[in-house]
Backbone atoms as SQL, in Angstrom:
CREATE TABLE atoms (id INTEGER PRIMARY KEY, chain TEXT, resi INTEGER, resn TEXT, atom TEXT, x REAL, y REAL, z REAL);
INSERT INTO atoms VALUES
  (1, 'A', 1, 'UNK', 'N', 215.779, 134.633, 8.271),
  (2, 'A', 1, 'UNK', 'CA', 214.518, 133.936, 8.365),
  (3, 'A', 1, 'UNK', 'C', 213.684, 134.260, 7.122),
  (4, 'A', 2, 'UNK', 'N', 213.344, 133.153, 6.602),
  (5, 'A', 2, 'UNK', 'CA', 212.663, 133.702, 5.453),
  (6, 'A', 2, 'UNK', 'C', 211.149, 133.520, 5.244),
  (7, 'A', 3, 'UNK', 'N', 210.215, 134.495, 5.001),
  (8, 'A', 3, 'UNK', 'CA', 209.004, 134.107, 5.091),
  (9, 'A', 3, 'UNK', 'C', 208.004, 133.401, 4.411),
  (10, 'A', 4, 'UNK', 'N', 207.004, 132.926, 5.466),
  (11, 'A', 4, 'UNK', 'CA', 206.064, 131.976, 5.188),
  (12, 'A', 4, 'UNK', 'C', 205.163, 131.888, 4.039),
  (13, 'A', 5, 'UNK', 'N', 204.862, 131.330, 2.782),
  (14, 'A', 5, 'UNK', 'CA', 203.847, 131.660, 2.037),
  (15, 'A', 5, 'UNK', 'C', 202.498, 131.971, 2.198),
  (16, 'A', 6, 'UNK', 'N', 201.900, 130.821, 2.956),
  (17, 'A', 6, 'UNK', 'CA', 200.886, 131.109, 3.845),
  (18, 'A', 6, 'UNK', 'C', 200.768, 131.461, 5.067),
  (19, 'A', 7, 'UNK', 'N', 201.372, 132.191, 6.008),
  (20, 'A', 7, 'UNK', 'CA', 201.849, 132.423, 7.286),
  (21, 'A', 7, 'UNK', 'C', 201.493, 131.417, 8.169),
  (22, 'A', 8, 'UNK', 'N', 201.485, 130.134, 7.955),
  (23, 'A', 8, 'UNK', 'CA', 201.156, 129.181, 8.875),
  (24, 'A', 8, 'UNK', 'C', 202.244, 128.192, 9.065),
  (25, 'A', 9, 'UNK', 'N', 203.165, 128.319, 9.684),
  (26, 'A', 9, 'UNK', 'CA', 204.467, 127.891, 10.332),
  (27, 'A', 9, 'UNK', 'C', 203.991, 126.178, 10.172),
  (28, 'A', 10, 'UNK', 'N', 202.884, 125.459, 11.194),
  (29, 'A', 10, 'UNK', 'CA', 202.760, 124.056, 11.258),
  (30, 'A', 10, 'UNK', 'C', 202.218, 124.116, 9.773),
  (31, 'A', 11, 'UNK', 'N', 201.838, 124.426, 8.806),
  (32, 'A', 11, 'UNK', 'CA', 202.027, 123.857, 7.598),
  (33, 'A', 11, 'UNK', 'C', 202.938, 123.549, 6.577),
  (34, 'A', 12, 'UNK', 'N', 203.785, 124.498, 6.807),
  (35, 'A', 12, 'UNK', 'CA', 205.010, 124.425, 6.575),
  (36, 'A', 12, 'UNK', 'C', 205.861, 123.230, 6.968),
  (37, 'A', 13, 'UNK', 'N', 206.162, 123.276, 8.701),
  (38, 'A', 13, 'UNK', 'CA', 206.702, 122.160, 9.085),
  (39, 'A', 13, 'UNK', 'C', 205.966, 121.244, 8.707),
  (40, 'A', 14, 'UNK', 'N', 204.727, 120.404, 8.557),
  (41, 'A', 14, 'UNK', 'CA', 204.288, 119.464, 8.331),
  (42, 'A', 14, 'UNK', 'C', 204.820, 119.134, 6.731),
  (43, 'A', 15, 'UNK', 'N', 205.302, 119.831, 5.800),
  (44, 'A', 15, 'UNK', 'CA', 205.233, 119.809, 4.516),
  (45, 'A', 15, 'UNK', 'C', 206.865, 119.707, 4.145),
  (46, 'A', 16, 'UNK', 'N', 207.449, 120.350, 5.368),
  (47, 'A', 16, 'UNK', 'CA', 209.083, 119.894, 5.094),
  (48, 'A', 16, 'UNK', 'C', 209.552, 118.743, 6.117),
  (49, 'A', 17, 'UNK', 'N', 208.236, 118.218, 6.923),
  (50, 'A', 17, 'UNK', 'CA', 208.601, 117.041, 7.113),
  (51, 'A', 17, 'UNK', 'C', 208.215, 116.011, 6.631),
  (52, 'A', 18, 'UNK', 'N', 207.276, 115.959, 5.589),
  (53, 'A', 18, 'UNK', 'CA', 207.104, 114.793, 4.844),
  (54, 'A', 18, 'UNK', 'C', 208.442, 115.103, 3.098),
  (55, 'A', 19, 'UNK', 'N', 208.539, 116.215, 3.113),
  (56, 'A', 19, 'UNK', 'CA', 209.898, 116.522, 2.156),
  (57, 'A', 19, 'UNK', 'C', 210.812, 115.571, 2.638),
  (58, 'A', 20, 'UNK', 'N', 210.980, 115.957, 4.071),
  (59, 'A', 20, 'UNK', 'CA', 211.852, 115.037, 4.403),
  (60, 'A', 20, 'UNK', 'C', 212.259, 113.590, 4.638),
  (61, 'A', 21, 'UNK', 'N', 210.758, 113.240, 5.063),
  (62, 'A', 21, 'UNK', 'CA', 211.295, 111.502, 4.787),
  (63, 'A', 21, 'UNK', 'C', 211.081, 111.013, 3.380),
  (64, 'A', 22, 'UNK', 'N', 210.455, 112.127, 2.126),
  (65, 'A', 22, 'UNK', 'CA', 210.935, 111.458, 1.304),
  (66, 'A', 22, 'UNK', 'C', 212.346, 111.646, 0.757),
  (67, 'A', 23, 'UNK', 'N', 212.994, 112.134, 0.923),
  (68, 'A', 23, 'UNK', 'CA', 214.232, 112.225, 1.016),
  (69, 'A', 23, 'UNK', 'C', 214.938, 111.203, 1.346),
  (70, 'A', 24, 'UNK', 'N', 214.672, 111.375, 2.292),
  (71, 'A', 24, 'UNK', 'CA', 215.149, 109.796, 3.265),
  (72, 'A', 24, 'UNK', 'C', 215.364, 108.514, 2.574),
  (73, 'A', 25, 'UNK', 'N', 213.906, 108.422, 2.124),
  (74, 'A', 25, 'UNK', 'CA', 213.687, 107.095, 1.478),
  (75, 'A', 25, 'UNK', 'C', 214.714, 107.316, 0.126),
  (76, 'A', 26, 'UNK', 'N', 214.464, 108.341, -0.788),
  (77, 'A', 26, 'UNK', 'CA', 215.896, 108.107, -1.682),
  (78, 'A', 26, 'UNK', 'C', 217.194, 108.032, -1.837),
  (79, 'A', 27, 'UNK', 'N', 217.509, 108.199, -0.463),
  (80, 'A', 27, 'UNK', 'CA', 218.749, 108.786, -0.107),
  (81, 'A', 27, 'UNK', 'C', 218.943, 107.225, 0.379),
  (82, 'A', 28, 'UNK', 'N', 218.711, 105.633, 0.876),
  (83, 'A', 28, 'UNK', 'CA', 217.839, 104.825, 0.818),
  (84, 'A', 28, 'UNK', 'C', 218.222, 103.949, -0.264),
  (85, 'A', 29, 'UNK', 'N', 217.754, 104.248, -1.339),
  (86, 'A', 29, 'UNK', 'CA', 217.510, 103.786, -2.378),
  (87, 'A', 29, 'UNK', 'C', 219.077, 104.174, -3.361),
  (88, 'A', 30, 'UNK', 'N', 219.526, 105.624, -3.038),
  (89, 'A', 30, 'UNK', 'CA', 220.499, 105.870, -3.688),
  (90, 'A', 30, 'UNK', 'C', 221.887, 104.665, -3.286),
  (91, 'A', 31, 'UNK', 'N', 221.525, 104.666, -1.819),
  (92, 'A', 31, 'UNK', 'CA', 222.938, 103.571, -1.278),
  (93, 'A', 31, 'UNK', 'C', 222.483, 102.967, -1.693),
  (94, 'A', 32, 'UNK', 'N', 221.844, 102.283, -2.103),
  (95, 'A', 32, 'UNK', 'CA', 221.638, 100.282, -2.446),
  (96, 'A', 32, 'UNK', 'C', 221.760, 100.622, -3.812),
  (97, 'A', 33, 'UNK', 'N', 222.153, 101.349, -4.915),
  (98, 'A', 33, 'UNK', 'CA', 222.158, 101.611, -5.657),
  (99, 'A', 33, 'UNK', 'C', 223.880, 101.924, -5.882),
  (100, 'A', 34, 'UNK', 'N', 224.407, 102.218, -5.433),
  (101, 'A', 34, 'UNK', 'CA', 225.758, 102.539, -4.864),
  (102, 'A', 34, 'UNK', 'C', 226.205, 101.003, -4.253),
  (103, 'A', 35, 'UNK', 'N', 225.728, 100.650, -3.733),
  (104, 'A', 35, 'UNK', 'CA', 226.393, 99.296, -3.350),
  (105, 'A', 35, 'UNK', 'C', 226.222, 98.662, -4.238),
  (106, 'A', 36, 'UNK', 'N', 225.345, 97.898, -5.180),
  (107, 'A', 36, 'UNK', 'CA', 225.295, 97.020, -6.385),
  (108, 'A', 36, 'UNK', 'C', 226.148, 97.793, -7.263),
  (109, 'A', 37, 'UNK', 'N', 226.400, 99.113, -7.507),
  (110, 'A', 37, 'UNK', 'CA', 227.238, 99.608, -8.590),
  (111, 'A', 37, 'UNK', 'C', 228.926, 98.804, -8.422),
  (112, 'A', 38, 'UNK', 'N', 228.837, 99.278, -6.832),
  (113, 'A', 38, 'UNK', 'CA', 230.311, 98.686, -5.977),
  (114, 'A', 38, 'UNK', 'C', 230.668, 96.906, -6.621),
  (115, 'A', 39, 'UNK', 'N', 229.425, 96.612, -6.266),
  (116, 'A', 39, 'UNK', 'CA', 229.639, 95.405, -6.632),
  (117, 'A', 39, 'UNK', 'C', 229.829, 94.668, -7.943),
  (118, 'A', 40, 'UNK', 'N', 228.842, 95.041, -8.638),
  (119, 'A', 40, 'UNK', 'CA', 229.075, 94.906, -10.111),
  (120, 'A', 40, 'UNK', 'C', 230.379, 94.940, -10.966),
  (121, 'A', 41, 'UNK', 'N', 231.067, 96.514, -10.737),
  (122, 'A', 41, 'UNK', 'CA', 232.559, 96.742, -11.127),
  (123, 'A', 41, 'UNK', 'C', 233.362, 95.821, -10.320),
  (124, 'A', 42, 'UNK', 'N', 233.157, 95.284, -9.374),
  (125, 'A', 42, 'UNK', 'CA', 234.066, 94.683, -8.726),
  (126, 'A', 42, 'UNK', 'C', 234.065, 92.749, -9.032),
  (127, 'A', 43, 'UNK', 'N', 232.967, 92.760, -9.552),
  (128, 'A', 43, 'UNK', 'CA', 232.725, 91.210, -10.355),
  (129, 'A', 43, 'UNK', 'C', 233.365, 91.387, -11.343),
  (130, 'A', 44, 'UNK', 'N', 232.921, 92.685, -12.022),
  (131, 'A', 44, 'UNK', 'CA', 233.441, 92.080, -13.416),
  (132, 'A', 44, 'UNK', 'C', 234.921, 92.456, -13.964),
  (133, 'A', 45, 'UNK', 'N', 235.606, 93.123, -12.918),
  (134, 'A', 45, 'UNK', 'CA', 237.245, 93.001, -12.954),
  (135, 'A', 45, 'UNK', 'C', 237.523, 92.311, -12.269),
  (136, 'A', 46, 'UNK', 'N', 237.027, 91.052, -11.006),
  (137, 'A', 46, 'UNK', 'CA', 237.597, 89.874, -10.963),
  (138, 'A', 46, 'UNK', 'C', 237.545, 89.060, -12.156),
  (139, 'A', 47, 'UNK', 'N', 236.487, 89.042, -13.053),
  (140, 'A', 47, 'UNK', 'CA', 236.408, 88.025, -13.979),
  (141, 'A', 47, 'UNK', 'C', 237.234, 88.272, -15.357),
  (142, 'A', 48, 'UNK', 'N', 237.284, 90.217, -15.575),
  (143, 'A', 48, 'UNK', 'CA', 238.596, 90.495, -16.677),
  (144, 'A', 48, 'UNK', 'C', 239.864, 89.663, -15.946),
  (145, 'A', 49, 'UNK', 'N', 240.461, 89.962, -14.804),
  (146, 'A', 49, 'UNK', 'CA', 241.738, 89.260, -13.832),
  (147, 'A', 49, 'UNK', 'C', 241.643, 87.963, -14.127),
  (148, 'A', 50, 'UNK', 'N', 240.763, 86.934, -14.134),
  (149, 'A', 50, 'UNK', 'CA', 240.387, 85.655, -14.423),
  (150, 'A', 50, 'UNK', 'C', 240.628, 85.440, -15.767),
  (151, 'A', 51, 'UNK', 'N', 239.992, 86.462, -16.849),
  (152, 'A', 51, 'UNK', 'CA', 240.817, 85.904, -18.187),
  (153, 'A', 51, 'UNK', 'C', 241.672, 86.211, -18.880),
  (154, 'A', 52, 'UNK', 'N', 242.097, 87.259, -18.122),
  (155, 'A', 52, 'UNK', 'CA', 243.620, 87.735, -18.452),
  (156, 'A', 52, 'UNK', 'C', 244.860, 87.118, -17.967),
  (157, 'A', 53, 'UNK', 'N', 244.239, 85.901, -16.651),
  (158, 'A', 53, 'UNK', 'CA', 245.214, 85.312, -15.735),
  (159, 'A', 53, 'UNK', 'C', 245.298, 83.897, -16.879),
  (160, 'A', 54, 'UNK', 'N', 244.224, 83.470, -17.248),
  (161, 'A', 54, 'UNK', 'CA', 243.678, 82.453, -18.193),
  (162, 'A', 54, 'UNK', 'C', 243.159, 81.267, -16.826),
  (163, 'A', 55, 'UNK', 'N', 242.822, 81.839, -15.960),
  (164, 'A', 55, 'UNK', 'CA', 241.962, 80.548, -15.260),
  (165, 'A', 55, 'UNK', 'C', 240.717, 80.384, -16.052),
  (166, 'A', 56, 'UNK', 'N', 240.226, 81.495, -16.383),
  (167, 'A', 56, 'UNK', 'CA', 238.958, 80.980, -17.429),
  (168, 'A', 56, 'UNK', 'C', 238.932, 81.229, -18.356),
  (169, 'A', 57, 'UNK', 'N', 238.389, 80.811, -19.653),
  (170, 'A', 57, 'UNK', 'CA', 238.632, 80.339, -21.031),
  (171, 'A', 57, 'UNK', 'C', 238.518, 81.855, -21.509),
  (172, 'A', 58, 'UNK', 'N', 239.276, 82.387, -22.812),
  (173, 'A', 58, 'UNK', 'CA', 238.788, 83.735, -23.112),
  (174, 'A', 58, 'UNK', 'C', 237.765, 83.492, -24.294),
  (175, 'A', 59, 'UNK', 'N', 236.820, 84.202, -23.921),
  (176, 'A', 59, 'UNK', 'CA', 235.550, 84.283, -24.649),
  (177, 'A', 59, 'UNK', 'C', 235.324, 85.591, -24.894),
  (178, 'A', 60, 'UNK', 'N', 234.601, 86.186, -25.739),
  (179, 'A', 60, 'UNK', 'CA', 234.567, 87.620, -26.773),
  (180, 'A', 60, 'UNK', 'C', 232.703, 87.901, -25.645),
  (181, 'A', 61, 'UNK', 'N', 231.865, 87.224, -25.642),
  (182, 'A', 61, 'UNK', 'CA', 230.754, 87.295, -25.059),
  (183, 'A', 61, 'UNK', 'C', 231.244, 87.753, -23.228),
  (184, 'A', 62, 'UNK', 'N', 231.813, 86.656, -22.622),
  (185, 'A', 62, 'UNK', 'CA', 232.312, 87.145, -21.753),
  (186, 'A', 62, 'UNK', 'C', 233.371, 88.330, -21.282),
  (187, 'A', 63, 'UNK', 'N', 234.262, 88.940, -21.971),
  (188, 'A', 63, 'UNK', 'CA', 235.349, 89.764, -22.072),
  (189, 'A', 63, 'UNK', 'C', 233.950, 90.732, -22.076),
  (190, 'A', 64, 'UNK', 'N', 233.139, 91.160, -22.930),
  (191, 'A', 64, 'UNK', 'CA', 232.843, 92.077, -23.290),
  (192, 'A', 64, 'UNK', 'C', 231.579, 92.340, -21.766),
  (193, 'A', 65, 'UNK', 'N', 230.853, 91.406, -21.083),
  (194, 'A', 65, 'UNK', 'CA', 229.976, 91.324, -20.194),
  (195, 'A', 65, 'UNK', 'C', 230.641, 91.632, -18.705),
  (196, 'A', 66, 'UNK', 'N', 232.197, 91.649, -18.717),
  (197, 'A', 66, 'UNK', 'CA', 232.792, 92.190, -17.748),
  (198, 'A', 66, 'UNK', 'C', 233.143, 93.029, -17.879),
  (199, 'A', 67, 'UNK', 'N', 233.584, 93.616, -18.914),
  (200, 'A', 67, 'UNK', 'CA', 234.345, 95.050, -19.170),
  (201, 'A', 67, 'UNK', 'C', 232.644, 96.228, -19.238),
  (202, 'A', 68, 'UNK', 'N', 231.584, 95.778, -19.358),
  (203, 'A', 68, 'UNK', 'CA', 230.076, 96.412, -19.437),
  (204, 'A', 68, 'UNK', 'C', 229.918, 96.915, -17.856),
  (205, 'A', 69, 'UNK', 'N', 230.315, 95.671, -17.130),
  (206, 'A', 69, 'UNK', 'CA', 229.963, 95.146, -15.417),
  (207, 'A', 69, 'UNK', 'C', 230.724, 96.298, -15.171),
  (208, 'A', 70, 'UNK', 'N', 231.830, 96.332, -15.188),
  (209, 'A', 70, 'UNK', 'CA', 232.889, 97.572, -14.985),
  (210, 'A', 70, 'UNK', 'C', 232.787, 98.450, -14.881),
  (211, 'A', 71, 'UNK', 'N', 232.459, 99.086, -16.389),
  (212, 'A', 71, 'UNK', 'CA', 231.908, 100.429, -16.969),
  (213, 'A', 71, 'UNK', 'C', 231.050, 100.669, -16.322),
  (214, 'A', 72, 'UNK', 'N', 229.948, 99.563, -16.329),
  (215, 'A', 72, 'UNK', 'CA', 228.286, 100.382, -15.669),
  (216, 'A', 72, 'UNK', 'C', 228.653, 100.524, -13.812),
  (217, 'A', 73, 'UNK', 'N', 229.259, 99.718, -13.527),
  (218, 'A', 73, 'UNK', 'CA', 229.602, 99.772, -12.007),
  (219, 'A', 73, 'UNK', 'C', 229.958, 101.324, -11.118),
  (220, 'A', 74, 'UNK', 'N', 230.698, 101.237, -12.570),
  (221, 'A', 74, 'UNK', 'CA', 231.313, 102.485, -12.006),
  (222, 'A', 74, 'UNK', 'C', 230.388, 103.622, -12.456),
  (223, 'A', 75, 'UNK', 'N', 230.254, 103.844, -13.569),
  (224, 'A', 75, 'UNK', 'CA', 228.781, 105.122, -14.020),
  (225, 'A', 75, 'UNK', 'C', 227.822, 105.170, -12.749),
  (226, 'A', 76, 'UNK', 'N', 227.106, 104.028, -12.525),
  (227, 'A', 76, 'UNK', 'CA', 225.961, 103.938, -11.335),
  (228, 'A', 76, 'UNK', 'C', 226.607, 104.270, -9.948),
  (229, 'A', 77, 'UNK', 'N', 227.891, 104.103, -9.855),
  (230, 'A', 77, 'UNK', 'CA', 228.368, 104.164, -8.708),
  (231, 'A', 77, 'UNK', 'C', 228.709, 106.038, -8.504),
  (232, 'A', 78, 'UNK', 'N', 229.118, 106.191, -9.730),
  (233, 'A', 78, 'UNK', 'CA', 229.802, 107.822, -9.164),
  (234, 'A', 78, 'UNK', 'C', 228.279, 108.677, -9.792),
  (235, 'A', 79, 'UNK', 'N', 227.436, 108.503, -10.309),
  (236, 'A', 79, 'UNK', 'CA', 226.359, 108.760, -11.129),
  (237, 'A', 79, 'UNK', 'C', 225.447, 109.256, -9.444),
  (238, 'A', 80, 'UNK', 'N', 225.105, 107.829, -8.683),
  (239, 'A', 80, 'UNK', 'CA', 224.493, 107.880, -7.618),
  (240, 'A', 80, 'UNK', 'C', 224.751, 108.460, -6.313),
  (241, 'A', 81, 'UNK', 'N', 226.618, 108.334, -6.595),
  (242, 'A', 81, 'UNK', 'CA', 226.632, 108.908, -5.442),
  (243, 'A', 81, 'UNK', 'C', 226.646, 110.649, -5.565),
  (244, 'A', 82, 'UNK', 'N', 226.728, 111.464, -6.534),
  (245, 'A', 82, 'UNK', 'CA', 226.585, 112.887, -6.831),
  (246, 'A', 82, 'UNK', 'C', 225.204, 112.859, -6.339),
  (247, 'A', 83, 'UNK', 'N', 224.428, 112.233, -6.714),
  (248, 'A', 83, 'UNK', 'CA', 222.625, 112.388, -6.008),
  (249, 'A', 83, 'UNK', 'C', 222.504, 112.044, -4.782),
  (250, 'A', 84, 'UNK', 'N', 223.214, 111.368, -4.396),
  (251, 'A', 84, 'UNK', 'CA', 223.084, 111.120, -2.597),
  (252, 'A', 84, 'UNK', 'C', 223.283, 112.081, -1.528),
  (253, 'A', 85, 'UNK', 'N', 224.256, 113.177, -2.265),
  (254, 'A', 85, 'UNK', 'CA', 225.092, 113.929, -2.085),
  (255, 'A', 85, 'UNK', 'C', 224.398, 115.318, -1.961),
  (256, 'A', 86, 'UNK', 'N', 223.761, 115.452, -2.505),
  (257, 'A', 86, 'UNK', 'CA', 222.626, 116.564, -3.184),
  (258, 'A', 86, 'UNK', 'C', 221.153, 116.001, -2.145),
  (259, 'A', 87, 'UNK', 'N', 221.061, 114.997, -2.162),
  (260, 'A', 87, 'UNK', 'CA', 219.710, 114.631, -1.407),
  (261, 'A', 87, 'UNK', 'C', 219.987, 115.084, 0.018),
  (262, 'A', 88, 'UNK', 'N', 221.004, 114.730, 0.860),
  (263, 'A', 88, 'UNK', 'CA', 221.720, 114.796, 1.502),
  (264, 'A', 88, 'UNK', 'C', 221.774, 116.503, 2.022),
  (265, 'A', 89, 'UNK', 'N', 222.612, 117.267, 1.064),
  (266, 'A', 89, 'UNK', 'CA', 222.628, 118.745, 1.651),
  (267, 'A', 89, 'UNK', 'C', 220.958, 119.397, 1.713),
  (268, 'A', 90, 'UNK', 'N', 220.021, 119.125, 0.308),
  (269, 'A', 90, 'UNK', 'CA', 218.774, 119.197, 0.554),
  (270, 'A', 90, 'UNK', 'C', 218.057, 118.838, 1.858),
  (271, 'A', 91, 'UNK', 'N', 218.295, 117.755, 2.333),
  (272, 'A', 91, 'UNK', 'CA', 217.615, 117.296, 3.812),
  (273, 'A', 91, 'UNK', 'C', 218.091, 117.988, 4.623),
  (274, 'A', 92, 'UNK', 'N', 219.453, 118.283, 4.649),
  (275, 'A', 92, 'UNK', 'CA', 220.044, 119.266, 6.006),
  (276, 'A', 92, 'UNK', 'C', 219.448, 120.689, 6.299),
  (277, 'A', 93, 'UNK', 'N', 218.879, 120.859, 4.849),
  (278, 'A', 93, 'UNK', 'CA', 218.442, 122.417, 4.359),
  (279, 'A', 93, 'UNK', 'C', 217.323, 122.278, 4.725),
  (280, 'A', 94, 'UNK', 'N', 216.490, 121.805, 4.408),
  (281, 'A', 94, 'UNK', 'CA', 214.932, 120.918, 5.280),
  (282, 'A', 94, 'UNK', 'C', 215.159, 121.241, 6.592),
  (283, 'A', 95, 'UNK', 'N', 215.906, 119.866, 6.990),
  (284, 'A', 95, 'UNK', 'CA', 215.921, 120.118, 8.444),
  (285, 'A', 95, 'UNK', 'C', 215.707, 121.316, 8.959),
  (286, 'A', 96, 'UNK', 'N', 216.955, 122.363, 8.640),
  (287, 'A', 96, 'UNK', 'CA', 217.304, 123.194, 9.197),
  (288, 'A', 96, 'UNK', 'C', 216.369, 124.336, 9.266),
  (289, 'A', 97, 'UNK', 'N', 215.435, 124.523, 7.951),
  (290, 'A', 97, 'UNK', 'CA', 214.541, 125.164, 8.129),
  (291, 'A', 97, 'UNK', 'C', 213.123, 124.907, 9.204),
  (292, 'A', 98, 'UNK', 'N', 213.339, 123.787, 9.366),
  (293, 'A', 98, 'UNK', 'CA', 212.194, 122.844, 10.102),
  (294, 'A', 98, 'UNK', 'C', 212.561, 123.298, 11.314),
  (295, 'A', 99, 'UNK', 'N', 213.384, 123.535, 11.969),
  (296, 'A', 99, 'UNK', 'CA', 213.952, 123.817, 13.306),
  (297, 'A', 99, 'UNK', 'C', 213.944, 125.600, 13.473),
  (298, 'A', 100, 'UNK', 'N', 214.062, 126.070, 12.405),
  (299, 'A', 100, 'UNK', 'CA', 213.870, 127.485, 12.165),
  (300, 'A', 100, 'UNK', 'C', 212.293, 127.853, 12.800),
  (301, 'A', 101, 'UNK', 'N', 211.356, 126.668, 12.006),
  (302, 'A', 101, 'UNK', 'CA', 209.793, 127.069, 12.506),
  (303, 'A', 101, 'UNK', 'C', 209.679, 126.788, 13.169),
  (304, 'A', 102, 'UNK', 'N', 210.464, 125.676, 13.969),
  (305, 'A', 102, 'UNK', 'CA', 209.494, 125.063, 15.497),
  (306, 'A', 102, 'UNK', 'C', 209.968, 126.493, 16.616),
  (307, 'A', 103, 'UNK', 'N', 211.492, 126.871, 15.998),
  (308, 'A', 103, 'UNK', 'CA', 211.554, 127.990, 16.959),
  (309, 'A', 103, 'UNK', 'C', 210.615, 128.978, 16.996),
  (310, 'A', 104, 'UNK', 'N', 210.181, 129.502, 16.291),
  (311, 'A', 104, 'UNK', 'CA', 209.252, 130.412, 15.644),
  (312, 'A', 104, 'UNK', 'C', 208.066, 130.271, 16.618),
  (313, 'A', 105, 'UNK', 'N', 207.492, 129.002, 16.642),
  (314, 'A', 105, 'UNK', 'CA', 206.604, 128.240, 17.460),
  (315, 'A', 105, 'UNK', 'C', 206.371, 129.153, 18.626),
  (316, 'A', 106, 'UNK', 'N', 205.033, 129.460, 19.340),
  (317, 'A', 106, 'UNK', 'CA', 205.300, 129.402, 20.539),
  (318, 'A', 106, 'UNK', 'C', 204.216, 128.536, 21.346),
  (319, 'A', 107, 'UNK', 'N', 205.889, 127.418, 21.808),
  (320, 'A', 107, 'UNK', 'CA', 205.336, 126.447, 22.185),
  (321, 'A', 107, 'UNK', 'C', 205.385, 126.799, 23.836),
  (322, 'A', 108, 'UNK', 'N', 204.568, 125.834, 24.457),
  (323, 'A', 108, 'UNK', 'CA', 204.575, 125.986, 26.006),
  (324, 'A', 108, 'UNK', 'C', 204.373, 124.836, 26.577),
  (325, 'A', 109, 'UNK', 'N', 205.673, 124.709, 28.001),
  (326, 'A', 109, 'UNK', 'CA', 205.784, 123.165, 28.467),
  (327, 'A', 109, 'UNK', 'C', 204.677, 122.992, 29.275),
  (328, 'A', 110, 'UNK', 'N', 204.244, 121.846, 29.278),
  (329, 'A', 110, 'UNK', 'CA', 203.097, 121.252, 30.211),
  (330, 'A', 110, 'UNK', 'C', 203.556, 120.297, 31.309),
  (331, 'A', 111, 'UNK', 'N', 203.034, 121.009, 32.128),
  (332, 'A', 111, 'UNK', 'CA', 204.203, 120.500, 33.661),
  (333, 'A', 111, 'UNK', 'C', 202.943, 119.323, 34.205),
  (334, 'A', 112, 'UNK', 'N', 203.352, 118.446, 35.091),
  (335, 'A', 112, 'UNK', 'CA', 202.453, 117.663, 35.309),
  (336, 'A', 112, 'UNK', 'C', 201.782, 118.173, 36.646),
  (337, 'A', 113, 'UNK', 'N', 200.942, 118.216, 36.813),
  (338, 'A', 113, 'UNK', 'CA', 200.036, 118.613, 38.125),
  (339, 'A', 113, 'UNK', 'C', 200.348, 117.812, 38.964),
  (340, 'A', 114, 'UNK', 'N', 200.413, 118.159, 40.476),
  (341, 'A', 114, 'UNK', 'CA', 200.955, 117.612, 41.614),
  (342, 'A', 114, 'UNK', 'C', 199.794, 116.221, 42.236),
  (343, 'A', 115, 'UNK', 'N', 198.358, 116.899, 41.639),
  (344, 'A', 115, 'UNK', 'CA', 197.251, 115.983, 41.815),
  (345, 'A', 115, 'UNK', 'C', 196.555, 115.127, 40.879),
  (346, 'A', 116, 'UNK', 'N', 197.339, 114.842, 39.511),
  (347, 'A', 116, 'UNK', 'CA', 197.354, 114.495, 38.457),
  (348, 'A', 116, 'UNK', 'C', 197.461, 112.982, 38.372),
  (349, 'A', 117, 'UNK', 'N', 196.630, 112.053, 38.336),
  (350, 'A', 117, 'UNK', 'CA', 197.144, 110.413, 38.762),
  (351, 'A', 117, 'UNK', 'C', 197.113, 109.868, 37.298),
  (352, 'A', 118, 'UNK', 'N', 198.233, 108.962, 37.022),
  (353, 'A', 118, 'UNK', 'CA', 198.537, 108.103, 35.794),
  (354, 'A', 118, 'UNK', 'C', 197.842, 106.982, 35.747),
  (355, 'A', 119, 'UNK', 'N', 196.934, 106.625, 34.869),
  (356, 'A', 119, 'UNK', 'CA', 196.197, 105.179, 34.869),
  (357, 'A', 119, 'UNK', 'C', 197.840, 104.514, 34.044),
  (358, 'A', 120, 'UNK', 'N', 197.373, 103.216, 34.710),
  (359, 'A', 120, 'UNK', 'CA', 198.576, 102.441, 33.739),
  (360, 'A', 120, 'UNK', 'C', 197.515, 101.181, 33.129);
């Protein structure tokens, strides 16, 4: 257990739970980032296959805008997913500390009173 800077546990949790959904949100951002990478490399070696097959005309502008599609597909793709990866064990580490303080907590259940009426 490691200790509090300011000994105040709900500040803490409040502060590794907004850590945490920003996390979230990049982790988010990293897949859709990972999927267009997916996609990209995967256009632009259908379209090298296309002019290497000669269904479409070979062009030096095009050759070179698929073999880019490719390259970058794949950079963004393995680039993003090492950070997803990392965002990822970071949040678990969050979490886990977050669950560390609520234990810490002492919380107490609130039972409902027998004479207690619910407006609805």
């Amino acid at each position: 257990m490691q200790p509090l800077p300011d000994g105040n546990p709900r500040d803490e949790i409040a502060r590794l739970e907004a850590e945490i959904e920003e996390r979230a949100a990049a982790l988010e951002r990293c897949r859709k980032v990972i999927l267009l990478g997916k996609i990209a490399a995967a256009v632009g070696a259908i379209v090298l296959v296309l002019l290497f097959v000669g269904l479409v005309r070979m062009e030096p502008a095009l050759l070179i805008t698929a073999m880019a599609a490719v390259i970058g597909g794949i950079v963004a793709f393995g680039s993003t997913t090492t950070t997803a990866i990392q965002l990822f064990d970071a949040n678990q580490a969050a979490e886990a500390r977050r669950a560390e303080l609520i234990g810490m907590l002492d919380l107490q259940v609130v039972a409902d009173a027998p004479d207690r009426r619910t407006l609805h």
